[in-house]
N, C-alpha and C positions, 0 to 999 in steps of 0.2 A: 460310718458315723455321719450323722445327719450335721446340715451344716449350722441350726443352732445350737447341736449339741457341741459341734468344733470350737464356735463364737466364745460358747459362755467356758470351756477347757481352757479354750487362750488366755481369755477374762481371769479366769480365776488361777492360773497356772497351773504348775507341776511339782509334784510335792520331790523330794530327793528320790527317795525308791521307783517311782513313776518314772521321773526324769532320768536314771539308770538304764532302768528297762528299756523304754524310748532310742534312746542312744547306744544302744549294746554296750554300755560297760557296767562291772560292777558300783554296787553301793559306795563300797569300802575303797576304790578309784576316784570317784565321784565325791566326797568326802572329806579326802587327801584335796584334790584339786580347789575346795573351795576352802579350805583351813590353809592352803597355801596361796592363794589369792590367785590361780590359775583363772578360775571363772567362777565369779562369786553370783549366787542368786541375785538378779537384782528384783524379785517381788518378795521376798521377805528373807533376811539371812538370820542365822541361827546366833542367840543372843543368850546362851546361859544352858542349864538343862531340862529337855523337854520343851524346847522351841522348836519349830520346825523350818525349813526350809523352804522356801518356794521358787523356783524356777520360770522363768519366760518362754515365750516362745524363741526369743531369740536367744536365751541362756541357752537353749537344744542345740540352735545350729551354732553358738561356738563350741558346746562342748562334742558335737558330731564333729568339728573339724579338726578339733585334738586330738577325739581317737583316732582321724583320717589319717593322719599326720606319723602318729605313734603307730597304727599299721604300717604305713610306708618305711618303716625303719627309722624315723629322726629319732632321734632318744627326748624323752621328756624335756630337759633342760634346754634342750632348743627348739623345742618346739614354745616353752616359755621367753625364750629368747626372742622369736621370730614373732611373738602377740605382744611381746612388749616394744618392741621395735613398730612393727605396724600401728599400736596403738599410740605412742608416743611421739616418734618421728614425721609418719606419712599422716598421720590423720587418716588412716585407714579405717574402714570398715571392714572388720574382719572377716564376715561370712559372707562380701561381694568381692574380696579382693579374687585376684586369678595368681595361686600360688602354682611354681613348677618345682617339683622334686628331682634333683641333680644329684643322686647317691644322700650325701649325707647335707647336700647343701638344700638349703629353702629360698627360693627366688620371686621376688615379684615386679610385676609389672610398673613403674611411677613414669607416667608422661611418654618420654621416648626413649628410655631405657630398661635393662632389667637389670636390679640391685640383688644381693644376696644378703637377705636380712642379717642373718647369723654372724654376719661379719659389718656391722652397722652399717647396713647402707651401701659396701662398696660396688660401683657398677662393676657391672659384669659383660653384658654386653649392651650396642646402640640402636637402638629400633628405627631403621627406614620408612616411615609411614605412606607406603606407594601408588596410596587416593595421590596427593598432592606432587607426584613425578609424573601421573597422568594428566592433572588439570595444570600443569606447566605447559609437558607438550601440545595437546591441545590448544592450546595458548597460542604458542610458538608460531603452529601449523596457520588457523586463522589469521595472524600479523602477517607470516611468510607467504604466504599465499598468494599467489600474482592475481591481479584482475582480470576479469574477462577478456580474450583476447591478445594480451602480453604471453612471450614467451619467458618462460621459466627462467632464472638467474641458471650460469653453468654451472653453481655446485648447490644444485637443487636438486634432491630427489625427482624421478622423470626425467631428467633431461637424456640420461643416454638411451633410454628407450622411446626419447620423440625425435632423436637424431637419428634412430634406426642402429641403436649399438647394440641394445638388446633382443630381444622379442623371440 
């Protein structure tokens, strides 16, 4: 696909049937999900009979991560769970968040922990972010440092190997 012909796809969207196919799921999946408020079109929703649908590009990549979701085993209902949780609680984005699948749990990343949606929020585990363990010690090293010339404090690294303990 050429990339005006991409431009003016995105432009104008994706009709339901289109947006099925796209996504590897059925119509009648796709369907269900938006009469249930799963992920509703947001470039035209259907308003009576003989309306059509129209889907975003980014209505693709949520409804790509539902079916992701629903392959990996979570059962529908938590996988509605874990988009309303995202959507509501974190102010997430849902097609940038970094979800991990734990069996039947959905976990995401917030700040410096990881929460299990499914269970509103409760952490799970505590993230050590190990950039800022390095620019400590670095730190350290530069302050501790003797000047030019001085010999090393005795519970300095080096010292037994400039007394000839090690080497």
């Amino acid at each position: 696909m050429t990339e005006s012909k991409r431009d003016r796809a995105l432009a104008e969207g994706f009709s339901g049937r289109r947006a099925a196919e796209i996504v590897g799921i059925t119509y009648r999946q796709l369907d269900y999900w938006a009469r249930t408020d799963l992920v509703r079109p947001t470039l035209a929703d259907a308003n009576g009979s003989g309306s059509r649908r129209r889907y975003s590009y980014r209505d693709l990549l949520e409804l790509k991560v539902v079916k992701s979701l629903l392959d990996a085993g979570i059962r529908l209902e938590s996988v509605r769970e874990a988009f309303t949780f995202l959507r509501e609680q974190m102010g997430e984005d849902i097609v940038t968040a970094n979800l991990v699948i734990r069996g039947a749990s959905v976990l995401v990343r917030s700040d410096e922990e990881i929460v299990d949606v499914l269970r509103q929020g409760q952490g799970v585990l505590n993230i050590l972010p190990l950039g800022s363990v390095k620019d400590e010690i670095d730190s350290a090293i530069v302050e501790l440092r003797p000047a030019e010339g001085e010999r090393p404090a005795s519970g300095m690294p080096g010292h037994q190997a400039a007394a000839g303990g090690e080497g």
